[in-house]
N, C-alpha and C positions, 0 to 999 in steps of 0.2 A: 401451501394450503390447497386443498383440492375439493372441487364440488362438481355435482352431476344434477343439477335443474333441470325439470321438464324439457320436453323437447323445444327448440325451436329455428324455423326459417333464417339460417343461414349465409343464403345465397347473394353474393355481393351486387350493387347494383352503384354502375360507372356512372356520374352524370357527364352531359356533353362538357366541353369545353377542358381546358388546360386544369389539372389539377392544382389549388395552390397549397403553398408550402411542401410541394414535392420536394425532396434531395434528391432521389435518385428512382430509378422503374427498371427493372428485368421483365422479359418473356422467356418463360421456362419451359422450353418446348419439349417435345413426348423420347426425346432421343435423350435428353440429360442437357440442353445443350442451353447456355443463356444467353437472353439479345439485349443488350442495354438497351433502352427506350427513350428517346426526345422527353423535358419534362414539361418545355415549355408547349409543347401541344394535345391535344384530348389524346387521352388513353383507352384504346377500346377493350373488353371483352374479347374473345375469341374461342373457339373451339380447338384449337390445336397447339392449347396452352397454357400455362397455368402465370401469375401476376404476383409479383416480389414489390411492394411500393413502402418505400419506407421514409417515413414527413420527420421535420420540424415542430415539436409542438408546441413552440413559443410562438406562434404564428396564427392568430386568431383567424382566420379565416379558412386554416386549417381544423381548427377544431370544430369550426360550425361545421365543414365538408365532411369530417365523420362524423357526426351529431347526427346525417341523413342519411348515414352508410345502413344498408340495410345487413347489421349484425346484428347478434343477440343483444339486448341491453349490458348486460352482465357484462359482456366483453368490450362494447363502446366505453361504459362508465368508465373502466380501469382504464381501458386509450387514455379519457382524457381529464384522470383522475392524478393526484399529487403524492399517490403510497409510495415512499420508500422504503416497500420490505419486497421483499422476495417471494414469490409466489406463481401456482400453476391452477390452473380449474378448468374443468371440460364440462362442456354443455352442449348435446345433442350435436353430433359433428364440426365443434369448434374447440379449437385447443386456444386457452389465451391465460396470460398472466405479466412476471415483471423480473427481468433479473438483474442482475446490479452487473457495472462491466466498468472498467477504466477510462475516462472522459481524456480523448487524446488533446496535445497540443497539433503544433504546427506540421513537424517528423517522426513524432514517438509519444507514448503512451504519459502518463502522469502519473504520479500516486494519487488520486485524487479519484472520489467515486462517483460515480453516474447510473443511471437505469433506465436499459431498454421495456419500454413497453408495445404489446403484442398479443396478435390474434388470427388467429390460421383458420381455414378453412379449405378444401382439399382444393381449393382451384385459388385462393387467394392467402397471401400471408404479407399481413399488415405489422408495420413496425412502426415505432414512433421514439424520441428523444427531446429533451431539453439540449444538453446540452451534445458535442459533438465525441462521440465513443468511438474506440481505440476497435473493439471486435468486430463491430459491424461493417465499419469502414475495409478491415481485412475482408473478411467476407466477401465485398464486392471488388477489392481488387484481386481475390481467387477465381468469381464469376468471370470478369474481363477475363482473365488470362486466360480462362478455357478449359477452367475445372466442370465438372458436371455433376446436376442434382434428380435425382429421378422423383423426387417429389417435393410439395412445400415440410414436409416433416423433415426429409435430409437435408435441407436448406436451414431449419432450424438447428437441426443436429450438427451443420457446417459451420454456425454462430455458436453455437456452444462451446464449439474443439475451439472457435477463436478465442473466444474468453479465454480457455485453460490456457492455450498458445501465448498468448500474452501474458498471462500470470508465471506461466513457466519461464519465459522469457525474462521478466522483471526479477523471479526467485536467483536466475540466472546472474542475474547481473548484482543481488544482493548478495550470492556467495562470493563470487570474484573480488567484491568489495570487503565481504570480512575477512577473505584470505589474505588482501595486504593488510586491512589494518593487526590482524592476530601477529603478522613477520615484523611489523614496528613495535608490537606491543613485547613481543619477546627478546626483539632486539632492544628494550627499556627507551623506546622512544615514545614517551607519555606528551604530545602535541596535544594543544588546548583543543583542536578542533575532532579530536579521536571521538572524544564521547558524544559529543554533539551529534556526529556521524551513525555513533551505535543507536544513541537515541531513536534516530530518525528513522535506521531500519526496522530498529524493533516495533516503533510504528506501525512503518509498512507493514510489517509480515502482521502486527495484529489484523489491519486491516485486511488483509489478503484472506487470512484466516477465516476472519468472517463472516467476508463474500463464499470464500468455496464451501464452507461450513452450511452456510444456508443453501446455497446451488446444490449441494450435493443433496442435503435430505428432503430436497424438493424432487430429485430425482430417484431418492430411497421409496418413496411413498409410490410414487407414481410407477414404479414398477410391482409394488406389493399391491397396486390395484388394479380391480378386474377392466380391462380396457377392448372388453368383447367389443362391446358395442362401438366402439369408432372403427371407418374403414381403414383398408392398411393404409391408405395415403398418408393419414394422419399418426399414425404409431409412432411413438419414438422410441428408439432403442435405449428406454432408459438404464438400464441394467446396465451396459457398456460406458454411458456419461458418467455414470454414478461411480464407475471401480476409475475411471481417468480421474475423476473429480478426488476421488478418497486417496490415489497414490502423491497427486500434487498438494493435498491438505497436508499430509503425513509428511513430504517436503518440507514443508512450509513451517510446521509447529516443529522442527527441526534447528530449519534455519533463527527461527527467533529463542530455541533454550540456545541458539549458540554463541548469538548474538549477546544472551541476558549472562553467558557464563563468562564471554568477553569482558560485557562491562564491568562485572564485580571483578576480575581478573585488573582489568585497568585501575578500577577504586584502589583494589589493594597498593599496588602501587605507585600508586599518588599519593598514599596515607606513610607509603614506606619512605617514599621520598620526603615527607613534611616531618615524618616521624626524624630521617635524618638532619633536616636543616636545624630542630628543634632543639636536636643534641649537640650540634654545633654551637646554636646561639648558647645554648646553656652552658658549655664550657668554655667559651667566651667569655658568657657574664662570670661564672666563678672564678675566672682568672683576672677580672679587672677588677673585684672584691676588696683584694689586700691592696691594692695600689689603692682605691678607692679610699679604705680607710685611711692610709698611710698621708695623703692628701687632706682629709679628712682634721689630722689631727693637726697636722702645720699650718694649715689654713685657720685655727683656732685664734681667736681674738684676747689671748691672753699673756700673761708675763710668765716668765719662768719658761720655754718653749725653748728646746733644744736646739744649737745650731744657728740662733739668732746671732749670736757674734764672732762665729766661726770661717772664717773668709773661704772655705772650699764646704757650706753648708747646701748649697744647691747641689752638688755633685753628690753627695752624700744621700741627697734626701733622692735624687734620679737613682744612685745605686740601690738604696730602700726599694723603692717603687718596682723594679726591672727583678730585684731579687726574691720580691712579695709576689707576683706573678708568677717567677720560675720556682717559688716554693711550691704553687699553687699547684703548677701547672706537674710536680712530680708528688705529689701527693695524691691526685683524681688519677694519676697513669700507676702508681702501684694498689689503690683501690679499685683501678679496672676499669672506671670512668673515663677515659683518655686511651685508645690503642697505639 
């Protein structure tokens, strides 16, 4: 979604002391170059630099501290607002909105979704989360190491490629995973835990889908709009996010028809192998039929019953039984029934 309200006064204002619910503080100095920042002590303003502050926003004392942050409203509300949809809007020299990104664990990323929220201004770019995200976290360990941003906009731009980065990474790790399981499935190893596994990534990749689904056309629009009026600080090279964002979509709704032609490949069989056991049991059961009956009829509680006084009548009545079965049993094999 995208809007352009009235102008208004922008300009960020630091109160003294330690900011709370800080995570983390950059100074983004004029050479590209980034300072990580102490969080437990005041954060100053400065002239020969721009400010990356990115909070906790489960952390109410956080939320009062940008409640007084001198931003647009428009752009505090959504700070410290509960939308989980996707979104971009520009007002009078502030870029701010919400993108959904993968809530890391401990070492690596989660299937499990989260949402960055955010609000730029050419000397400040504020970020905020619930819970702890897999992009942003990258992000700052690119600043440590010594990557460089020449503005708060390419600093967003550098959150962005993380997102994709990690999505590609997980697509990554979902084909690896249907390329064994397709070499078990043709090698007719139907393991109970196969489909479970399909299941889960076809999951995933829905979900994947419609994260970049929404990032992208949030970044389609934002390049079909007129973006005179913001300075270049703030420009984002939408055009460029948007064809990264549409080649790893296009991945993605890839990887889950392949996933979804796996599974029905698997069904099949699983249905072929039940279909076999079925026809097993079944000439089984037709073949213990005539024994069946032949039992059937000696077990009869009546007089006149063959073999009652014949001293080799059990033998007789076993050869019955064993020959009732091998009749059986070559009558369903020249009907075709039996191979």
């Amino acid at each position: 979604m995208l809007a352009n309200p009235p102008a208004a006064n922008v300009a960020p204002l630091l109160t003294p002391g330690a900011v709370p619910g800080l995570v983390w503080a950059f100074r983004l100095h004029h050479d590209g170059s980034a300072e990580p920042l102490p969080i437990d002590v005041p954060i100053e303003p400065s002239h020969d630099g721009r400010l990356w502050l990115h909070f906790n926003l489960t952390d109410l004392r956080t939320r009062a501290w940008l409640a007084n942050l001198h931003v647009p409203q428009l752009a505090r509300d959504l700070l410290l607002s509960n939308d989980n949809f996707q979104q971009i809007h520009i007002v009078d020299n502030c870029v701010y909105g919400v993108f959904s990104d993968l809530v890391r664990d401990i070492d690596a990323a989660t299937r499990e979704t989260g949402f960055l929220r955010f609000a730029m201004t050419e000397r400040l770019l504020l970020s905020g989360r619930h819970q702890a995200l897999s992009s942003v976290d990258a992000a700052r360990r690119v600043l440590e190491g010594g990557h460089r941003v020449e503005s708060v906009a390419a600093l967003l731009e550098k959150i962005v490629d993380e997102i994709a980065d990690t999505m590609d990474r997980m697509a990554d790790k979902i084909g690896t995973d249907l390329d064994g399981i397709e070499e078990k499935v043709l090698a007719d190893d139907t393991g109970s835990q196969l489909r479970s596994s399909l299941s889960k990534m076809r999951r995933t990749c829905v979900r994947l889908h419609r994260q970049l689904a929404g990032l992208r056309v949030l970044f389609h629009r934002l390049e079909q709009k007129n973006t005179d009026n913001l300075t270049p600080a703030l420009r984002l090279q939408a055009g460029k996010l948007a064809q990264r964002l549409d080649g790893l979509d296009h991945d993605i709704v890839e990887l889950h028809e392949r996933s979804r032609l796996l599974e029905e490949e698997l069904r099949f069989k699983l249905e072929e192998q039940s279909n076999k056991h079925l026809h097993a049991l079944s000439v089984v059961t037709m073949m213990l039929l005539p024994p069946t009956l032949v039992t059937g009829i000696f077990g009869m509680n009546t007089k006149g019953l063959p073999l009652t006084e014949n001293e080799s009548g059990f033998l007789v009545a076993a050869g019955l039984l064993v020959g009732s079965s091998l009749l059986a049993y070559l009558i369903m094999r020249r009907l075709g029934i039996v191979k």
